[in-house]
Every structure is written in structure tokens, then in C-alpha cells.
C-alpha positions in Angstrom: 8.1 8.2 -5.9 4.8 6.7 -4.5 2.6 8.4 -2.9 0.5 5.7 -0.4 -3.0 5.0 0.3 -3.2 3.0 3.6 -6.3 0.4 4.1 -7.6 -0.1 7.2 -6.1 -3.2 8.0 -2.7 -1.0 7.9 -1.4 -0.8 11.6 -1.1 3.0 12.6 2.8 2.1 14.1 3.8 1.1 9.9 2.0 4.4 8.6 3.9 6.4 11.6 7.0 4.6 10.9 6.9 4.9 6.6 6.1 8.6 7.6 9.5 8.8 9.3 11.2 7.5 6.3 9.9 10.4 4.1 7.2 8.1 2.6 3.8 10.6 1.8 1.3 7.7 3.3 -2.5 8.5 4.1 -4.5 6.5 6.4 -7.9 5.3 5.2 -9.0 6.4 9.0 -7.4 10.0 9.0 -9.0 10.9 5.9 -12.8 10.1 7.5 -13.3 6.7 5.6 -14.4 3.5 7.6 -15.4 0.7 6.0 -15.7 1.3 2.4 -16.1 -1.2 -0.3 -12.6 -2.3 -2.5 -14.1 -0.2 -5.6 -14.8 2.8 -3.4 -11.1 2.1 -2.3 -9.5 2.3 -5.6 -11.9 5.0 -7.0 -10.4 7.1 -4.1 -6.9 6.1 -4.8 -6.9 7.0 -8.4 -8.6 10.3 -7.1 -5.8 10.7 -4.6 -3.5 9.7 -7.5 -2.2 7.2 -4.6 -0.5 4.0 -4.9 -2.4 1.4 -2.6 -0.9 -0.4 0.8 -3.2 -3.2 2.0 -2.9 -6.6 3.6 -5.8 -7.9 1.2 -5.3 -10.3 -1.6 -8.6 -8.4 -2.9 -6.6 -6.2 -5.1 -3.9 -8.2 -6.4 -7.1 -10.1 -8.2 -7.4 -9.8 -12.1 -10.4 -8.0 -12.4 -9.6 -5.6 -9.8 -5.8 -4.7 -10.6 -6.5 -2.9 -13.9 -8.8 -0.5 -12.2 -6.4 0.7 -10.0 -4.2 3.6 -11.6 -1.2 3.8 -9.5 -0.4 0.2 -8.6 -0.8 -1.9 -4.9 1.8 -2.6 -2.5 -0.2 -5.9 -1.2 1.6 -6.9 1.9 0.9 -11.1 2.3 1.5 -11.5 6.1 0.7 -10.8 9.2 4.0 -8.5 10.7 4.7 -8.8 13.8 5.9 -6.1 16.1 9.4 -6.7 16.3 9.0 -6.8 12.2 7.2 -3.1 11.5 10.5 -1.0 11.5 12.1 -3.8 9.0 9.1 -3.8 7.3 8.9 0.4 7.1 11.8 0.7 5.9 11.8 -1.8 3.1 8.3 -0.5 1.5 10.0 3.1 2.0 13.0 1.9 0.1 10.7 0.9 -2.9 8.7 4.2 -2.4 11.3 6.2 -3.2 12.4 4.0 -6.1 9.3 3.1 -8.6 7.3 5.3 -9.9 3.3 5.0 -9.9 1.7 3.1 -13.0 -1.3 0.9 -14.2 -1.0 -2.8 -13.5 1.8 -1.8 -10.5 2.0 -4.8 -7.9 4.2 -5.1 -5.1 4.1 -8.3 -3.3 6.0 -8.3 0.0 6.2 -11.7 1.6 8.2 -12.6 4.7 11.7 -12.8 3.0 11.2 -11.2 -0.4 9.5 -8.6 -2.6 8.6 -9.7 -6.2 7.6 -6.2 -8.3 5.1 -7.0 -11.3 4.4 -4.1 -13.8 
């Protein structure tokens, strides 16, 4: 099971919502942190020993994937609204399925979900 760490540019509504699903997700903002760095960001995930949720293509990058212990869920659009709960309950579906590793990405686009690892 993954264990998330939300960026910033996570809305509060999917963080609330992936909670509901039984997902353990922690919010970059409820843990105190503002606008840290990507490094700083993956140093505290592999501290947290917590698999990162962002919206930015920053950490699906080459030099920056093999620093990051647990893997990234990299979400590649913008979700609207109406989309959260559908979007909830498809990253708490592969929550509960995978297990955190080195070199984990999760791409979610609009219609799919392609797993690399």
C-alpha cells in the first residue's frame, strides 16, 4: 500500500476525498511546509517513506526520479470538480494495490493510468 505525500498544487477536496477511501495521504500544508524546493520535497518523502502525489512534470524528469525512494503518482491534468471523486477513487484503487519502490511512476492522464517501475 502507498502511503502519499501531497504537493501543494494537490486540491484539499482530493486529499479529503483519498482520505475517505482509506488512502494514508499527508498534505504538504498540514505538515508546516510552504514552498519548498523539488529536492527538499523528495528528501522529505523518502523521510516520510511516502510515495509522492503532485501535478508537476518536475518529478517524472530523469535526473529527479531516481532520488525519490517510494515512487510518484504524477497526475498530468488539471481535474475539474465534477472529476475529484472519480479521480479519488482511481489513485485510492492503485494505493491499495502497488507497493512503494525506487523508479515508481504513476502517470494518470484524463482516460488512463500507465504504471512504470
Amino acid at each position: 500500500m502507498l502511503r502519499l505525500l501531497a504537493d501543494e498544487n494537490i486540491p484539499r477536496k482530493l486529499a479529503t476525498l483519498l482520505r475517505r477511501h482509506g488512502v494514508d495521504v499527508a498534505r504538504l500544508q498540514d505538515l508546516g511546509t510552504r514552498g519548498i524546493g523539488d529536492r527538499e520535497l523528495i528528501n522529505m518523502a523518502n523521510e516520510l517513506e511516502r510515495t509522492i502525489l503532485t501535478r508537476d512534470a518536475d518529478f517524472t524528469a530523469p535526473s529527479l526520479l531516481p532520488l525519490i525512494r517510494h515512487g510518484v503518482i504524477y497526475i498530468s491534468y488539471q481535474p475539474s470538480k465534477n472529476e475529484i471523486q472519480r479521480l479519488a477513487k482511481r489513485i485510492a484503487s492503485i494505493a491499495n494495490q502497488l507497493e512503494p519502490k525506487l523508479g515508481l511512476l504513476i502517470v494518470i492522464e484524463h482516460e488512463y493510468t500507465e504504471v512504470y517501475d
